[in-house]
VMD Tcl script that builds the backbone (N, CA, C; Angstrom):
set m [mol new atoms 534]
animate dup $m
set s [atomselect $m all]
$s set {name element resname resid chain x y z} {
  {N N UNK 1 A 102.929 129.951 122.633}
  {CA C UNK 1 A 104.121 129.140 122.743}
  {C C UNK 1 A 104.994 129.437 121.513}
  {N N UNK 2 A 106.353 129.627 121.616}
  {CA C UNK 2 A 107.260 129.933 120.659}
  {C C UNK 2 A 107.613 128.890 119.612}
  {N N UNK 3 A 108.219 129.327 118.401}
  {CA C UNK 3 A 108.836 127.934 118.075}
  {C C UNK 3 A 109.982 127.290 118.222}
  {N N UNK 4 A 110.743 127.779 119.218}
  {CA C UNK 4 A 111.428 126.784 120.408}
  {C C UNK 4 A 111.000 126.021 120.948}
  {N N UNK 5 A 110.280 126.278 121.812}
  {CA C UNK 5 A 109.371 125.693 123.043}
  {C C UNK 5 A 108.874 124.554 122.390}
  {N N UNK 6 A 107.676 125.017 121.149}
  {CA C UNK 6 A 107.086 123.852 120.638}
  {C C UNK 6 A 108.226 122.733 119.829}
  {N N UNK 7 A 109.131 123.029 119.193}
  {CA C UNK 7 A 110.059 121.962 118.915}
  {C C UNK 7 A 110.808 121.306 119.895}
  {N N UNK 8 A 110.874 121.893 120.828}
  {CA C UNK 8 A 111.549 120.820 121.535}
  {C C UNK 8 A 111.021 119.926 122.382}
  {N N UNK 9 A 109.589 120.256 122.620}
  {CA C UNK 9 A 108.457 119.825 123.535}
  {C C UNK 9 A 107.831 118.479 122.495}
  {N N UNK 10 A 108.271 118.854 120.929}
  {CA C UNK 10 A 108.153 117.922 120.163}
  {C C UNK 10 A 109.015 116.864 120.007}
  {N N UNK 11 A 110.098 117.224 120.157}
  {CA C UNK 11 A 111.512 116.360 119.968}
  {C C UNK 11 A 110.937 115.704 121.438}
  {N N UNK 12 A 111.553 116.250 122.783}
  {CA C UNK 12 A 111.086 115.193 123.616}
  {C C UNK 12 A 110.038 114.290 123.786}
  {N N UNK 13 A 109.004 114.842 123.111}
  {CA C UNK 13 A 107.535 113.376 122.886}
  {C C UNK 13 A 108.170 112.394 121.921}
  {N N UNK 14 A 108.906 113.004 120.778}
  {CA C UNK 14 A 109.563 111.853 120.190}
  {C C UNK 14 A 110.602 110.818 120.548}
  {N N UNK 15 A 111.109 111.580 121.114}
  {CA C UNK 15 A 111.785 110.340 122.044}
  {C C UNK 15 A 111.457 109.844 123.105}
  {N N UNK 16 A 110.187 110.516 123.710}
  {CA C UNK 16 A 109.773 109.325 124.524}
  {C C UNK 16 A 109.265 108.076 124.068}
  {N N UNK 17 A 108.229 108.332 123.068}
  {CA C UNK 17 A 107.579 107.648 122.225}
  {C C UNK 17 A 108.850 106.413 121.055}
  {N N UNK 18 A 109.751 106.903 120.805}
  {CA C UNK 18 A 110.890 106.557 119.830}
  {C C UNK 18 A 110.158 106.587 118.089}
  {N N UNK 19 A 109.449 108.159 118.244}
  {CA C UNK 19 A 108.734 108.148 117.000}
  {C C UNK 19 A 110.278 107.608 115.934}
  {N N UNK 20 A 109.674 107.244 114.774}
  {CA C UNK 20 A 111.153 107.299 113.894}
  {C C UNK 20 A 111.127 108.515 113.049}
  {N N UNK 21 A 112.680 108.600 113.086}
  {CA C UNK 21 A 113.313 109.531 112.453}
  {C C UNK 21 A 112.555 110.332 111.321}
  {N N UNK 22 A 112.250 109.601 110.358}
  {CA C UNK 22 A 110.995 110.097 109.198}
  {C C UNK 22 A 110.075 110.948 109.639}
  {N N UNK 23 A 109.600 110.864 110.615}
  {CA C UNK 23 A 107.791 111.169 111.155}
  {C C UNK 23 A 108.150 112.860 111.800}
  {N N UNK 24 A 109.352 112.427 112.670}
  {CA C UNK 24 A 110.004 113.483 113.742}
  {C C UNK 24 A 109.898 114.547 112.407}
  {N N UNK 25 A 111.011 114.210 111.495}
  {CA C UNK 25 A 111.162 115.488 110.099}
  {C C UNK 25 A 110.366 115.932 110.029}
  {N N UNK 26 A 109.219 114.810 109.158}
  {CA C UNK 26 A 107.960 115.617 108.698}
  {C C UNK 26 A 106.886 116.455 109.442}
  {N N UNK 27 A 106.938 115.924 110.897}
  {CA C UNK 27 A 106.059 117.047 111.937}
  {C C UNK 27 A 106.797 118.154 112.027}
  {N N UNK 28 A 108.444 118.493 111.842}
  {CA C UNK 28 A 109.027 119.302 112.611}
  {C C UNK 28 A 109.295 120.048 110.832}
  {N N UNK 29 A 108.821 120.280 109.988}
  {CA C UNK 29 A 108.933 120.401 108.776}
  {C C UNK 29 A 107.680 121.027 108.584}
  {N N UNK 30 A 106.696 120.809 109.337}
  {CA C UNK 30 A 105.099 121.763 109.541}
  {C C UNK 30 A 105.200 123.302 109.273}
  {N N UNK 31 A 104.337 124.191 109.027}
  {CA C UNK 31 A 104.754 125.376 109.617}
  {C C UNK 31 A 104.254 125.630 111.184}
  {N N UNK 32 A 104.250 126.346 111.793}
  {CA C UNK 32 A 104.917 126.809 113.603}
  {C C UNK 32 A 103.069 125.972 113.798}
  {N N UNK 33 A 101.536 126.769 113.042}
  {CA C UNK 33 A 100.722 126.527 113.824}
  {C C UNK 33 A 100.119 125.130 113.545}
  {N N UNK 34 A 100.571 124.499 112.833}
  {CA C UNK 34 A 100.227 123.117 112.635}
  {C C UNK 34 A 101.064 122.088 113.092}
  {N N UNK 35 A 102.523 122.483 113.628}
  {CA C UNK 35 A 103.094 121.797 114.607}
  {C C UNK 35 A 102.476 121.972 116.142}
  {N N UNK 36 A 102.373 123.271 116.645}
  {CA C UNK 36 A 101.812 123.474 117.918}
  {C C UNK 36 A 100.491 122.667 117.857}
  {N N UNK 37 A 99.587 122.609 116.939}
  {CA C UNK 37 A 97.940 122.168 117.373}
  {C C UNK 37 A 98.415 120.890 117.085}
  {N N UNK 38 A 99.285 119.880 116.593}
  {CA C UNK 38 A 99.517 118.441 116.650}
  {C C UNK 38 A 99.872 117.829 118.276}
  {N N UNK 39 A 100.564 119.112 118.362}
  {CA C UNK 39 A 101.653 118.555 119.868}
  {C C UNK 39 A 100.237 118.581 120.594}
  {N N UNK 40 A 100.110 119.513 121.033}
  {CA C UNK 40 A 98.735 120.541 121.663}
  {C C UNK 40 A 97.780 118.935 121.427}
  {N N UNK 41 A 97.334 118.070 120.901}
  {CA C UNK 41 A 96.186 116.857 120.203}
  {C C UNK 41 A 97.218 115.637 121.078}
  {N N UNK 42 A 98.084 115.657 120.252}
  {CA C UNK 42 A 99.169 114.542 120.672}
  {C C UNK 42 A 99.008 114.442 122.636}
  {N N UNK 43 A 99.241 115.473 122.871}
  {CA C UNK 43 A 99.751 115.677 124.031}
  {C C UNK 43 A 98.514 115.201 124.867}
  {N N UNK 44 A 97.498 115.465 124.438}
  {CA C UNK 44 A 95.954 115.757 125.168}
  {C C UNK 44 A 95.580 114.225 124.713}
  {N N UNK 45 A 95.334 113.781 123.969}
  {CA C UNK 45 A 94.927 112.609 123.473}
  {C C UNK 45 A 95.998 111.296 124.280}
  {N N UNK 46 A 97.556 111.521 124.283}
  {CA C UNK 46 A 98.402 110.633 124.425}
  {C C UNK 46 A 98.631 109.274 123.630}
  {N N UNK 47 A 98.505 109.903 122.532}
  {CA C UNK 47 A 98.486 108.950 121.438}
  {C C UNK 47 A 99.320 107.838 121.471}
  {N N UNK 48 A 99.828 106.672 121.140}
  {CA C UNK 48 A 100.830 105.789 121.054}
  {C C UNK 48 A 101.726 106.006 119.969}
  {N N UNK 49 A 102.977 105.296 119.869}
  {CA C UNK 49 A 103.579 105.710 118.645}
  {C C UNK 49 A 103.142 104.883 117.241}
  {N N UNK 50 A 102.475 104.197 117.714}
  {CA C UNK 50 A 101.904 103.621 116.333}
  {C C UNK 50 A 100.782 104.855 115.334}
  {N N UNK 51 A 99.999 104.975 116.863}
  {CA C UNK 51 A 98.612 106.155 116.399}
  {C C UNK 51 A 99.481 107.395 116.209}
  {N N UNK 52 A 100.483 107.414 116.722}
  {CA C UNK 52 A 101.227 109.014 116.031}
  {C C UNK 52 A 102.143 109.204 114.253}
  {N N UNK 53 A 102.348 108.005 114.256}
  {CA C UNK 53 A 102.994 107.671 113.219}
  {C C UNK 53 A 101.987 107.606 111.959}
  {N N UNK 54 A 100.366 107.382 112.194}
  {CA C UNK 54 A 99.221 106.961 111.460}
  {C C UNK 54 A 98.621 108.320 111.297}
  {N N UNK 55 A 98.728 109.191 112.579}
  {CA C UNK 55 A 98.106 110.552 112.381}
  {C C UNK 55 A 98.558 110.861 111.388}
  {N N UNK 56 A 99.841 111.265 111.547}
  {CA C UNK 56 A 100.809 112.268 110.453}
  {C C UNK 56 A 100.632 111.777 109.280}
  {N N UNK 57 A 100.844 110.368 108.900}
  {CA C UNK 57 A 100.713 109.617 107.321}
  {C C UNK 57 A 99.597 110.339 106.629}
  {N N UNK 58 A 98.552 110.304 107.725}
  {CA C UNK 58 A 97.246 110.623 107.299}
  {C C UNK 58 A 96.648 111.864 107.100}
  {N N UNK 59 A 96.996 113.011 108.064}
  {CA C UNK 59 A 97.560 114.210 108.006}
  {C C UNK 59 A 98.139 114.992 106.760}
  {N N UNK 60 A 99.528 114.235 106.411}
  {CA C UNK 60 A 99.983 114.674 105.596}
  {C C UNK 60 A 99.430 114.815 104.184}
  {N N UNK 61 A 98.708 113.448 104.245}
  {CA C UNK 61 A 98.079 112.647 102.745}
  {C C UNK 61 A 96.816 113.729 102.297}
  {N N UNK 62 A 95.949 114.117 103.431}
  {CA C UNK 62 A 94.910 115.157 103.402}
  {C C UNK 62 A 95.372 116.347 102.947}
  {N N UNK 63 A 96.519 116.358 103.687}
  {CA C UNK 63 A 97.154 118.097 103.672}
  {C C UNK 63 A 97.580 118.499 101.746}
  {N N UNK 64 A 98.046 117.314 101.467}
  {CA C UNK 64 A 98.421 117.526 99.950}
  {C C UNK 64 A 97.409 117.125 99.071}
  {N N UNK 65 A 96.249 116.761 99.571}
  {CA C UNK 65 A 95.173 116.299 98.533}
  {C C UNK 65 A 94.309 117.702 98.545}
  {N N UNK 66 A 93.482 118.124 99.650}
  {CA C UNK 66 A 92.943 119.134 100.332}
  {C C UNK 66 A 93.945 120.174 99.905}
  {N N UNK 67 A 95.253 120.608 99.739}
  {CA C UNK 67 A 96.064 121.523 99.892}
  {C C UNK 67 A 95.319 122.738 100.760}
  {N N UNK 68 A 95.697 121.847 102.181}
  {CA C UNK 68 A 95.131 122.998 103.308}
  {C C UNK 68 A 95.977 122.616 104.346}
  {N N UNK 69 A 96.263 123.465 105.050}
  {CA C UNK 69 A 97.003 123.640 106.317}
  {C C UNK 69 A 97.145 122.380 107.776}
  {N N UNK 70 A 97.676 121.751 108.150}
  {CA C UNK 70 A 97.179 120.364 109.002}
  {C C UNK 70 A 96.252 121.595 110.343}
  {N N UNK 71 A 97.195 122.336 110.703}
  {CA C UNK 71 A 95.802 123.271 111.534}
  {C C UNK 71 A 94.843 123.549 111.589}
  {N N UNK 72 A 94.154 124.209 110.284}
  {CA C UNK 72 A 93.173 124.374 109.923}
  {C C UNK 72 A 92.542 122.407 109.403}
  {N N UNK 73 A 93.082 121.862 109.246}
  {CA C UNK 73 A 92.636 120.310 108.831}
  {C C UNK 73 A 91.944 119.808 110.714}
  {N N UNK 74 A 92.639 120.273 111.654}
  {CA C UNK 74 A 92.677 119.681 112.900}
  {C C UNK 74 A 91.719 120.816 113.427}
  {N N UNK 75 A 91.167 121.723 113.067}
  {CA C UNK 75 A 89.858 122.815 113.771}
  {C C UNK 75 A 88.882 122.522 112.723}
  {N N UNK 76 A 88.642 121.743 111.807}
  {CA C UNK 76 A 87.094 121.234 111.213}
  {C C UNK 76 A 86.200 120.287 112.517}
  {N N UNK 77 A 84.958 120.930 112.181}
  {CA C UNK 77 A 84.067 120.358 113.161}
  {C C UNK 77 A 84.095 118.962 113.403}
  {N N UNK 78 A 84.638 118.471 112.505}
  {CA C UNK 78 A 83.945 116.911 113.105}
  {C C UNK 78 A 85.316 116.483 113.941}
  {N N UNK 79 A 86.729 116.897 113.607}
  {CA C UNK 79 A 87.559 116.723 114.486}
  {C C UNK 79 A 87.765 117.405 115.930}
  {N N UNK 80 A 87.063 118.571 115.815}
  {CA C UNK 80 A 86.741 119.024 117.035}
  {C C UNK 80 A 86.088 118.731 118.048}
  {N N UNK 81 A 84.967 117.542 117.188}
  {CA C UNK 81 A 83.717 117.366 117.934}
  {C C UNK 81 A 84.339 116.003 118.446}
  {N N UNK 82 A 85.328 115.184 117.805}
  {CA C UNK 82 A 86.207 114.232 118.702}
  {C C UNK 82 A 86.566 114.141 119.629}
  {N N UNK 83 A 87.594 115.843 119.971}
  {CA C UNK 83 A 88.193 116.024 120.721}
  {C C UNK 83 A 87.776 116.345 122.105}
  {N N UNK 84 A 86.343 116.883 122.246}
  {CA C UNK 84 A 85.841 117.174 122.508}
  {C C UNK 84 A 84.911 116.515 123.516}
  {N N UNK 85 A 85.114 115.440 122.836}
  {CA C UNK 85 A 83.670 114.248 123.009}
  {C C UNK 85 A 83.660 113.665 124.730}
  {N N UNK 86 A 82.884 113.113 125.096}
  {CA C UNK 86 A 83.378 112.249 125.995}
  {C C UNK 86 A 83.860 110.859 126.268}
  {N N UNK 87 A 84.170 110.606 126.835}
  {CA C UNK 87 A 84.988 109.543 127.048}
  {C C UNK 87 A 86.172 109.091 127.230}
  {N N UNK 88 A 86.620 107.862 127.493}
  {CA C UNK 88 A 88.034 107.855 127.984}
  {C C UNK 88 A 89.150 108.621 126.718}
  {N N UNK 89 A 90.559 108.476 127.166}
  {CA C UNK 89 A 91.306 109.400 126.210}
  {C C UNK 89 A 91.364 108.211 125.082}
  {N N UNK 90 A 91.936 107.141 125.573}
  {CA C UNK 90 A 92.233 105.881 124.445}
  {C C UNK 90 A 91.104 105.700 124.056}
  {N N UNK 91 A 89.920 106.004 123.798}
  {CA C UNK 91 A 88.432 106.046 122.881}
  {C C UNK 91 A 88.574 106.834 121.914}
  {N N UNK 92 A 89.045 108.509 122.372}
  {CA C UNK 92 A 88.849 109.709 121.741}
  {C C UNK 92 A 90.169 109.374 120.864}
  {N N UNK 93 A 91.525 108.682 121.020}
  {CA C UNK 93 A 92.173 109.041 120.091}
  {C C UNK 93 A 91.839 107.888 119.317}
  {N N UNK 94 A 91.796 106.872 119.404}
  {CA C UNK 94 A 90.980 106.127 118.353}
  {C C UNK 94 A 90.157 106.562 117.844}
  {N N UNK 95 A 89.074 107.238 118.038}
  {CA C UNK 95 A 88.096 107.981 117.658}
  {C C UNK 95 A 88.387 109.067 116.141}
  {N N UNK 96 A 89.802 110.140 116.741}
  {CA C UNK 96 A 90.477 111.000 116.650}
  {C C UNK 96 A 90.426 110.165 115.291}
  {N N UNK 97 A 91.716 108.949 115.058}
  {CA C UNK 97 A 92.096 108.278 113.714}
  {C C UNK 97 A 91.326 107.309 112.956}
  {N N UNK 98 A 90.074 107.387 113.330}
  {CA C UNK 98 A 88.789 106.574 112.393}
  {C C UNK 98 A 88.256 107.816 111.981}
  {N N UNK 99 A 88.256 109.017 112.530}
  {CA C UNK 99 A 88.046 110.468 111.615}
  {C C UNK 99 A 89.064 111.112 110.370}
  {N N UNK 100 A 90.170 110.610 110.908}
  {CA C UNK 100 A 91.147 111.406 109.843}
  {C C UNK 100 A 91.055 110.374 108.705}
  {N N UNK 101 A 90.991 108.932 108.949}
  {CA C UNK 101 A 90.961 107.871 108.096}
  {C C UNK 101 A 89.393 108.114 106.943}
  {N N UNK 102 A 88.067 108.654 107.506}
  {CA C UNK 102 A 87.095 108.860 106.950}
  {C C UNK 102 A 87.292 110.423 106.085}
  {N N UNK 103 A 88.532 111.135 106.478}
  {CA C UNK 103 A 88.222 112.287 105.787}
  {C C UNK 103 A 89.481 111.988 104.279}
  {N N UNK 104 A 90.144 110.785 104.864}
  {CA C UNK 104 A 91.144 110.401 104.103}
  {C C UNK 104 A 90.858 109.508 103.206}
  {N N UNK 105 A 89.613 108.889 102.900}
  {CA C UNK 105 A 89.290 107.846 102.695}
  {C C UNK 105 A 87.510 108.234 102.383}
  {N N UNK 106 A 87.353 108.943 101.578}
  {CA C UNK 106 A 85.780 109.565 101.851}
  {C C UNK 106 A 84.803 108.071 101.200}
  {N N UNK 107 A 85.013 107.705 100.217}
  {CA C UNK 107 A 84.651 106.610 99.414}
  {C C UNK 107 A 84.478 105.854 100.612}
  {N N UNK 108 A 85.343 105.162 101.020}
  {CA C UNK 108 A 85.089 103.784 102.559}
  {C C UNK 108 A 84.261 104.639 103.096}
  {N N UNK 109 A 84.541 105.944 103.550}
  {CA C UNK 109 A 83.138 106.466 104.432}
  {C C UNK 109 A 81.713 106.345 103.937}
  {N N UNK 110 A 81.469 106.616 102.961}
  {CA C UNK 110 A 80.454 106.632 101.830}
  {C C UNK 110 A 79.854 105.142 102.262}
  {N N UNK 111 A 80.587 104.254 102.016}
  {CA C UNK 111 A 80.153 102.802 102.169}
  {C C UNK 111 A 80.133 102.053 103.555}
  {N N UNK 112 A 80.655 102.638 104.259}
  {CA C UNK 112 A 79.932 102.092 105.533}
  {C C UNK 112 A 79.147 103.141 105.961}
  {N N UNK 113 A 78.501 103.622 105.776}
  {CA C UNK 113 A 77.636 104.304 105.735}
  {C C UNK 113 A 76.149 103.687 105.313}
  {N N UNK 114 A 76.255 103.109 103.996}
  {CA C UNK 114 A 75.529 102.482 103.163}
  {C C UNK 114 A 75.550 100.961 103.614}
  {N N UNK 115 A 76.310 100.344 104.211}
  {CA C UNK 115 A 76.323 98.847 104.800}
  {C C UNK 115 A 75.557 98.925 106.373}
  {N N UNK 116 A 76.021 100.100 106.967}
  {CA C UNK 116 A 75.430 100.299 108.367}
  {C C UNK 116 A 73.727 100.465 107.635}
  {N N UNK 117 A 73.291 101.394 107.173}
  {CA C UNK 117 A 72.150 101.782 106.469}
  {C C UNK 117 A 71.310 100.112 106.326}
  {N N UNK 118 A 72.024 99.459 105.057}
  {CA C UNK 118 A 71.147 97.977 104.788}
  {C C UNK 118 A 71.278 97.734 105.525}
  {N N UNK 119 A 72.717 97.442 106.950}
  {CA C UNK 119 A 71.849 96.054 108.326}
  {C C UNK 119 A 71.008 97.065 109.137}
  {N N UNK 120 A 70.885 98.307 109.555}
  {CA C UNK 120 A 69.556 98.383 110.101}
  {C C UNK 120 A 68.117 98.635 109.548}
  {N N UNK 121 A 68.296 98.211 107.775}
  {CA C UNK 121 A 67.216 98.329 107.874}
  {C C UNK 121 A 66.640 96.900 107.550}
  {N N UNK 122 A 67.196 96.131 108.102}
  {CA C UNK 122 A 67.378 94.852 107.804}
  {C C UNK 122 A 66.405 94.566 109.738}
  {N N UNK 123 A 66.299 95.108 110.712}
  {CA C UNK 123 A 65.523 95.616 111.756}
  {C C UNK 123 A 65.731 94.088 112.217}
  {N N UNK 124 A 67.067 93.905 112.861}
  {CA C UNK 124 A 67.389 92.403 113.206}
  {C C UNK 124 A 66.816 92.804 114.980}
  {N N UNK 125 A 66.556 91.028 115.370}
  {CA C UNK 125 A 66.213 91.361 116.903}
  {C C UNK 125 A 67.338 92.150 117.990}
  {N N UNK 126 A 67.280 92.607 119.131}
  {CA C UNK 126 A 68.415 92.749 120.018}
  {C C UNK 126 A 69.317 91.803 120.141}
  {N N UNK 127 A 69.362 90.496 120.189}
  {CA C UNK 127 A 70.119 89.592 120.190}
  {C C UNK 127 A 71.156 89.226 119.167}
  {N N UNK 128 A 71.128 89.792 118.048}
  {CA C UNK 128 A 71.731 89.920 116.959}
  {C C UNK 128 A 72.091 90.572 116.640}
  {N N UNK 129 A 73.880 90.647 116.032}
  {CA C UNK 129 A 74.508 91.896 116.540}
  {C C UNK 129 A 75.329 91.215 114.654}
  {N N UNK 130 A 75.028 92.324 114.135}
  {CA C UNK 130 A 76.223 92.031 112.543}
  {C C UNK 130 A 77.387 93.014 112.849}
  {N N UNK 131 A 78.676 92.733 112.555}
  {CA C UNK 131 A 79.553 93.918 112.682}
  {C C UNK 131 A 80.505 93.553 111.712}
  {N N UNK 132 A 80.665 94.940 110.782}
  {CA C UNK 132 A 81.438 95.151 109.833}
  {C C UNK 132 A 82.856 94.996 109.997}
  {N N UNK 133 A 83.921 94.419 109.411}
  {CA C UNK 133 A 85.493 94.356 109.131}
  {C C UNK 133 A 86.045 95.907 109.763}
  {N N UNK 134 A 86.924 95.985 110.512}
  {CA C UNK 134 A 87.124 97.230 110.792}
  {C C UNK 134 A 88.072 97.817 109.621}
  {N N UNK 135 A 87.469 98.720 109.096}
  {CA C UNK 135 A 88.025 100.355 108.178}
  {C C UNK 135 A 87.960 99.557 106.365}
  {N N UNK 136 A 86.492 98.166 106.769}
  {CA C UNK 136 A 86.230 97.336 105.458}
  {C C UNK 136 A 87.780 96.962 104.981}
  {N N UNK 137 A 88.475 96.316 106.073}
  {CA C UNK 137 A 89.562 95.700 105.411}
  {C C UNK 137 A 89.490 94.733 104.195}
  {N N UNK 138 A 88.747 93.763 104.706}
  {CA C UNK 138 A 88.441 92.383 104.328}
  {C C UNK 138 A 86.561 92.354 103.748}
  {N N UNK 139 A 86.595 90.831 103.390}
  {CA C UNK 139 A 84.636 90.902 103.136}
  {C C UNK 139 A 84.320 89.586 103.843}
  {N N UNK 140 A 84.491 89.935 105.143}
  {CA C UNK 140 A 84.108 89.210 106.317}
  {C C UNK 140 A 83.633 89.818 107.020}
  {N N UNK 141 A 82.233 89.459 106.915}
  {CA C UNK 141 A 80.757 89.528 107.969}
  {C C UNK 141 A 81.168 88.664 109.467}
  {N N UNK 142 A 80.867 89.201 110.291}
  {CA C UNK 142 A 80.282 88.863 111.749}
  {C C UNK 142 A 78.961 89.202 112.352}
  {N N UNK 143 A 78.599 88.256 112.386}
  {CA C UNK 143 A 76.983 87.831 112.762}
  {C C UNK 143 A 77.116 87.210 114.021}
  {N N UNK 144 A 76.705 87.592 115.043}
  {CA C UNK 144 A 76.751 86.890 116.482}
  {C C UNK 144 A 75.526 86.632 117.021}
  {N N UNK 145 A 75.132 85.804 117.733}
  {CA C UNK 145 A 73.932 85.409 118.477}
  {C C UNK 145 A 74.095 85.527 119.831}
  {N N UNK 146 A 73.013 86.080 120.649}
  {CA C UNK 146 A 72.810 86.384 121.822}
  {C C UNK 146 A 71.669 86.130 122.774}
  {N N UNK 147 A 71.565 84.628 123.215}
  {CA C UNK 147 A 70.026 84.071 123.680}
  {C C UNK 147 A 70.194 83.194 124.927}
  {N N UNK 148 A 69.314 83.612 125.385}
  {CA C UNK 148 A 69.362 83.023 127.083}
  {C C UNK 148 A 68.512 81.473 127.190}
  {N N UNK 149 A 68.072 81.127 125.841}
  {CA C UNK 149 A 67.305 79.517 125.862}
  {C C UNK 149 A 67.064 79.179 124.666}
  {N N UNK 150 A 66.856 77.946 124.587}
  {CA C UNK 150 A 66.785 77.309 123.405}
  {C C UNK 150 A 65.739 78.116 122.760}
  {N N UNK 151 A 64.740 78.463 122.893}
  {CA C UNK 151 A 63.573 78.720 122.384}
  {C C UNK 151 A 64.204 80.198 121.921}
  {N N UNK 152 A 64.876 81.416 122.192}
  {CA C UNK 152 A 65.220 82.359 121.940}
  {C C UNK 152 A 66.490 82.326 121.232}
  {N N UNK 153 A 66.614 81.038 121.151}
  {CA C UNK 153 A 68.140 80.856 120.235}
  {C C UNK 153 A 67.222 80.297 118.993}
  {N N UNK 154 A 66.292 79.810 118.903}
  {CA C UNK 154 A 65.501 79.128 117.413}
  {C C UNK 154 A 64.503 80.496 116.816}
  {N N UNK 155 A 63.909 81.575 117.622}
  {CA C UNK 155 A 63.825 82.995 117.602}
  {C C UNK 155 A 64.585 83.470 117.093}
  {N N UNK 156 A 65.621 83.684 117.405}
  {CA C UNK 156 A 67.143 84.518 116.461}
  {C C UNK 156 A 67.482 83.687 114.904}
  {N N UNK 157 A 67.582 82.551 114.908}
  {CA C UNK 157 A 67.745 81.657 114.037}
  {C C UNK 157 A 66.520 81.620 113.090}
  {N N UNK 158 A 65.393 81.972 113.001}
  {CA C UNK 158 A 64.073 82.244 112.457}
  {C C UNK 158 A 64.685 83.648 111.770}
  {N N UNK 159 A 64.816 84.547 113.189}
  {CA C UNK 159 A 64.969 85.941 112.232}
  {C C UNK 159 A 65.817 85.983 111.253}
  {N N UNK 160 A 67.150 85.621 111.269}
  {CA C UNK 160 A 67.883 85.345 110.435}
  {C C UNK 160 A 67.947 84.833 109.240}
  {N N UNK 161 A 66.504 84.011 109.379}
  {CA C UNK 161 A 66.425 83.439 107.613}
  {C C UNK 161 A 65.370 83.805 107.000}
  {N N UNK 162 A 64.485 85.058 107.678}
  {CA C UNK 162 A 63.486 85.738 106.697}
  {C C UNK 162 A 64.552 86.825 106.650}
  {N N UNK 163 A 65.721 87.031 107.522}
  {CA C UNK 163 A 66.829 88.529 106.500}
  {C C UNK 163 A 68.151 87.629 105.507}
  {N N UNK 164 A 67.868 86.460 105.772}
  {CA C UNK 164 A 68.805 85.915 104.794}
  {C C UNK 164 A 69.436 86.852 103.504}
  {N N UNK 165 A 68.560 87.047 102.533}
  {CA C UNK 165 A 68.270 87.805 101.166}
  {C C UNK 165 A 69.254 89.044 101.912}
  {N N UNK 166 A 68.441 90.128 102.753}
  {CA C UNK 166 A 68.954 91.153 102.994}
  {C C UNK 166 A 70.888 91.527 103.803}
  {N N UNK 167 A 70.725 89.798 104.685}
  {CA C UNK 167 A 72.173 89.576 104.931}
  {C C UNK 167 A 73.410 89.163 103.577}
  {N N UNK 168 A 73.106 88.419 102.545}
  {CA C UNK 168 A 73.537 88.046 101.369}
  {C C UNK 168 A 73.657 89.305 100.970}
  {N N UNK 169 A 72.890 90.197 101.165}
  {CA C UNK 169 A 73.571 91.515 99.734}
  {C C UNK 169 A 74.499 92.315 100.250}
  {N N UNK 170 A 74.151 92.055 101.721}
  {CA C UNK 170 A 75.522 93.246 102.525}
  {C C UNK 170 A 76.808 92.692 102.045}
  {N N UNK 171 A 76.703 91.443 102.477}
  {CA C UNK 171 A 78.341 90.658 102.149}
  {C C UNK 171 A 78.763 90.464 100.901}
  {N N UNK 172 A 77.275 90.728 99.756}
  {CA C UNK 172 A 77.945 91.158 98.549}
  {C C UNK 172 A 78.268 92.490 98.311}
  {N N UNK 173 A 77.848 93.407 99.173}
  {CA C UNK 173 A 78.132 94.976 98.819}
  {C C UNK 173 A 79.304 94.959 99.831}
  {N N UNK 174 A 80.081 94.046 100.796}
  {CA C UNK 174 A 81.114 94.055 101.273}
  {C C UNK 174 A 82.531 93.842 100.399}
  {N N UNK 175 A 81.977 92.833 99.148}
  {CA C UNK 175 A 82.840 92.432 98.560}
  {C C UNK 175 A 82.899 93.019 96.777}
  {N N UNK 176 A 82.343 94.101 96.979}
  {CA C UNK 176 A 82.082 95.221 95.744}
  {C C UNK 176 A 81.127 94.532 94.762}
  {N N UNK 177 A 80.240 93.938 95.215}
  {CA C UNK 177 A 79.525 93.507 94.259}
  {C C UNK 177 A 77.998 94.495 94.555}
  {N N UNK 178 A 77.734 95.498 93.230}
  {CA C UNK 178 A 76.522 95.719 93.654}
  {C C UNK 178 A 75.060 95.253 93.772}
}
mol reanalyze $m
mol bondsrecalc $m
mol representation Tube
mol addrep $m
C-alpha cells in the first residue's frame, strides 16, 4: 500500500471516529511503515476513539523512551500474540492496550505480577474471588463471596480469616507499603 492510500485511508478512519486534530498529526507524522501497521491494527481491531487516542499516547511515549520504531514496537511477540489471540475483537483490543500500557508502564507490570503471585498463593476457595483495581489505579481490594448456603457462606468466611494476615499485606503492597 502506498503512502497515499495509507493516509487517506487514515484521514477517513479519523473522521469517522472524530479522532482530534492532535492524534490525526501525530499518526500522520509516523514514518510510511508505522503508519500502515497502526491503520492495518486499528482497522482489524476497530478500536474506539477513546482506545485510538490511548494507543498513540502510548505508542508514542514507548517510541521515545525505547527510541524504536512504533512498527517494529507493534511486531514484538507479546503484541503479536494479542493480535493474534482468540476472541472477540473488543477483548483483543482491550487486550491490545493493557499490553502497550504494561510495556509502558513496566514497574505496574512488575507489581501486579507480584500481587496476582501473593493472592494465589494465598490458595483461597473457588468461591472467593479477590480482584485487583484495574491498571492499580487506586488501593482498593475487592473480595467477593460466592455460596449457595449458609453453611458454605460460614466456609468462605472461615477461609478468609486464616488468610486474613496474607489478605492485609496485599492491600498493603497495594498501597506501597512493603
Amino acid at each position: 500500500m502506498n503512502g497515499t492510500e495509507v493516509e487517506s485511508r487514515i484521514r477517513a478512519l479519523a473522521a469517522e471516529k472524530r479522532l482530534p486534530a492532535t492524534h490525526l498529526e501525530r499518526w500522520l507524522a509516523l514514518d510510511h511503515a508505522s503508519r500502515a501497521r497502526l491503520l492495518e491494527i486499528m482497522e482489524m481491531l476497530k478500536l474506539r476513539t477513546g482506545q485510538i487516542v490511548t494507543a498513540i499516547d502510548l505508542l508514542d511515549e514507548i517510541r521515545v523512551r525505547d527510541r524504536i520504531a512504533i512498527a517494529q514496537l507493534l511486531d514484538r511477540p507479546a503484541i503479536v500474540r494479542v493480535l493474534k489471540s482468540a476472541g472477540s475483537t473488543p477483548s483483543r483490543a482491550s487486550a491490545l492496550l493493557d499490553e502497550l500500557r504494561a510495556m509502558r508502564f513496566p514497574q505496574m507490570r512488575a507489581m501486579q505480577s507480584r500481587l496476582e503471585a501473593e493472592i494465589a498463593a494465598l490458595k483461597l476457595p473457588r468461591g472467593i474471588a479477590v480482584v485487583l483495581p484495574r491498571d492499580l489505579g487506586n488501593d482498593e481490594l475487592t473480595v467477593s463471596i460466592r455460596a449457595h448456603s449458609g453453611a458454605e457462606f460460614e466456609r468462605m468466611l472461615a477461609a478468609l480469616e486464616l488468610r486474613k494476615a496474607g489478605l492485609i499485606r496485599v492491600i498493603g503492597l497495594l498501597g506501597g507499603k512493603e
